[in-house]
C-alpha positions as CSV (number, residue, x, y, z in Angstrom):
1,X,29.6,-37.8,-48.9
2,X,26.8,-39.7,-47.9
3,X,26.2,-42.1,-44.7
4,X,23.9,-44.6,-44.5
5,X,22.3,-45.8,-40.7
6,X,20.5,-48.8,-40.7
7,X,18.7,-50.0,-37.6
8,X,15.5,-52.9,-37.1
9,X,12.6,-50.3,-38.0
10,X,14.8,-47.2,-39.0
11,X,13.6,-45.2,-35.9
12,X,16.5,-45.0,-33.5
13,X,18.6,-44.3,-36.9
14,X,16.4,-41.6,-37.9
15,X,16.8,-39.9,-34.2
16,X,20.7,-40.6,-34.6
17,X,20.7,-38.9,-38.1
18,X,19.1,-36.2,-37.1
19,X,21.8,-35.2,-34.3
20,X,24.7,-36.3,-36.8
21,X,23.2,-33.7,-39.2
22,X,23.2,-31.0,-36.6
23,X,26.8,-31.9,-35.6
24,X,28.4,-31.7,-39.3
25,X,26.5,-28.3,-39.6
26,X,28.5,-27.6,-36.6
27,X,31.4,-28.6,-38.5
28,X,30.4,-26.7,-41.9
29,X,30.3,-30.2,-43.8
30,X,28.3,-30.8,-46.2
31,X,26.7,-34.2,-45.7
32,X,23.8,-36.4,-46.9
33,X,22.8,-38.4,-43.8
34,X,19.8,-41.3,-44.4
35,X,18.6,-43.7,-42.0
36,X,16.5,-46.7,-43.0
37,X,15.2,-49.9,-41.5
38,X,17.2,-53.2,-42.1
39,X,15.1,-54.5,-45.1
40,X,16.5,-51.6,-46.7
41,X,19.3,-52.2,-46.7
42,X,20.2,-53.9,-50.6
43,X,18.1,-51.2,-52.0
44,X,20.3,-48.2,-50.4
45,X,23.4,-49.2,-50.0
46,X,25.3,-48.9,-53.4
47,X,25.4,-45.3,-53.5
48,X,26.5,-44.8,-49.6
49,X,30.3,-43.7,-48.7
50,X,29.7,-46.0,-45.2
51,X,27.4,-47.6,-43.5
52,X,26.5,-47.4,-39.5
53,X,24.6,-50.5,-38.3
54,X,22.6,-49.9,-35.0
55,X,24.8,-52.4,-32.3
56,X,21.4,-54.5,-31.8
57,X,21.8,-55.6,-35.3
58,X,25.1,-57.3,-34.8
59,X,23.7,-60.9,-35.4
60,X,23.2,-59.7,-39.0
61,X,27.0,-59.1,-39.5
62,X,27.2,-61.7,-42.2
63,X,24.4,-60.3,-44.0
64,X,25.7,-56.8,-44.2
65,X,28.9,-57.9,-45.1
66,X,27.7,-59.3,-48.1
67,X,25.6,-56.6,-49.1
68,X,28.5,-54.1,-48.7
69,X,31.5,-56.2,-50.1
70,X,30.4,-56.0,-54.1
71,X,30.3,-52.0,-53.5
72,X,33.4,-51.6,-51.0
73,X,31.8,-49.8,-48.7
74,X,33.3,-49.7,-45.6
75,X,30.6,-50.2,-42.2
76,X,30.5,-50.7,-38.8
77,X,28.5,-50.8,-35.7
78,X,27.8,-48.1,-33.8
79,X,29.5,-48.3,-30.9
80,X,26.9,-48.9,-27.7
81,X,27.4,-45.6,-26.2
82,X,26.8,-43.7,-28.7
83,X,23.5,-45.2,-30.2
84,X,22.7,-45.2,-26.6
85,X,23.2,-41.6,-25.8
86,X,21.8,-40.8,-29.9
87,X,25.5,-38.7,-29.8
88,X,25.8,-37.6,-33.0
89,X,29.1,-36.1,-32.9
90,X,30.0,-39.4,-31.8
91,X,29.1,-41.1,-34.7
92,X,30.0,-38.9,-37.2
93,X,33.3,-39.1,-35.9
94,X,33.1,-42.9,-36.5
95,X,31.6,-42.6,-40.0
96,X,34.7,-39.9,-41.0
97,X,36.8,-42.3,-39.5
98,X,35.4,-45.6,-41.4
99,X,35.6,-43.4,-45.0
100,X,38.8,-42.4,-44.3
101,X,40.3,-45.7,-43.6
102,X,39.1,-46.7,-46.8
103,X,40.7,-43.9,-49.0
């Protein structure tokens, strides 16, 4: 399974990847976690399970929409809270819960 965070210059995402990491070790999952800025996005998304979009990045819905929708892979934003307090449990709980809508 892999996730893909995207925020403006990929450093809040990399922060947020790193606790995610340490909460699916917690959980014995085996995970591949990336974060990346938001111009790149188009070249990593067609091999990502979901997508987390840093909630600053919300004007940019229509853009990541279309860059997900030929690959149908499922994304959202990260909720406030969470991005805020760099929870990682808390969004890994959202990606599990974005990839398994989708199955």
């Amino acid at each position: 399974m892999k996730i893909l965070l995207i925020c403006g210059v990929g450093a809040s995402s990399g922060f947020i990847a790193q606790a995610m990491r340490k909460a699916a070790k917690k959980r014995k999952m085996e995970v591949t976690i990336v974060a990346r800025s938001e111009s790149e996005l188009l070249d990593n998304v067609k091999d990502a399970d979901c997508l987390l979009v840093g909630p600053h990045l919300a004007y940019q819905e229509k853009l990541i929409k279309e860059s997900t929708s030929p690959y149908h892979i499922p994304y959202a934003f990260i909720d406030e809270t969470v991005y805020g307090c760099i929870d990682g449990e808390g969004a890994l709980d959202q990606a599990l819960e974005l990839i398994d809508k989708e199955k």
